[in-house]
C-alpha positions, 0 to 999 in steps of 0.5 A: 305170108299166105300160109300164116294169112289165115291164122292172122285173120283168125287172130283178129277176128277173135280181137274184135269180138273180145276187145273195144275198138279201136284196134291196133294190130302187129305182126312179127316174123322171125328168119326161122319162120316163127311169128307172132301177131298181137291186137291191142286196145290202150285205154289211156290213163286219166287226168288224176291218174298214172296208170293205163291198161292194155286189152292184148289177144296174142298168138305165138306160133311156138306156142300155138295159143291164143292168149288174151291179157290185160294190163296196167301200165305206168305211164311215168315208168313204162313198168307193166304188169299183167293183172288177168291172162286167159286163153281164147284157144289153140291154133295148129302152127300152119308153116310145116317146116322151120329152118333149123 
């Protein structure tokens, strides 16, 4: 956890200049020390309406980028469907050694 630490931080740091608050933040690790973090803002669906939208600003240590999407989601079907991506800029995965 302390290597990833500041590549979380950073992560965040570029959720809360992009995205309206409040935030929700999650972080995943896997067992070959892969991880991934993902900061999210829901905008809920109105009255008259099924549909809500999502501001996403995610990292993947395979992929080394952070990514920024933002969404509209069904709230009867739970389908989602990305309506604009865009990259926010590259992060060096800061754990040297994976588990083969």
């Amino acid at each position: 956890m302390e290597a990833i630490g500041p590549v979380v931080d950073e992560v965040i740091d570029i959720a809360r200049r992009e995205l309206k608050h409040p935030i929700k933040v999650r972080l995943w690790t896997w067992e070959d020390r892969e991880f991934k973090v993902r900061v999210k803002h829901w905008y809920p669906a109105g009255a008259n309406n099924r549909y809500g939208y999502e501001a996403i600003i995610q990292y993947h240590s395979d992929r080394e980028v952070v990514e920024g999407f933002f969404a509209e989601r069904d709230t009867e079907t739970d389908e989602l469907e990305v309506l604009l991506e865009t990259e926010f800029g590259r992060i060096p995965d800061p754990v040297e050694k994976k588990r083969e």
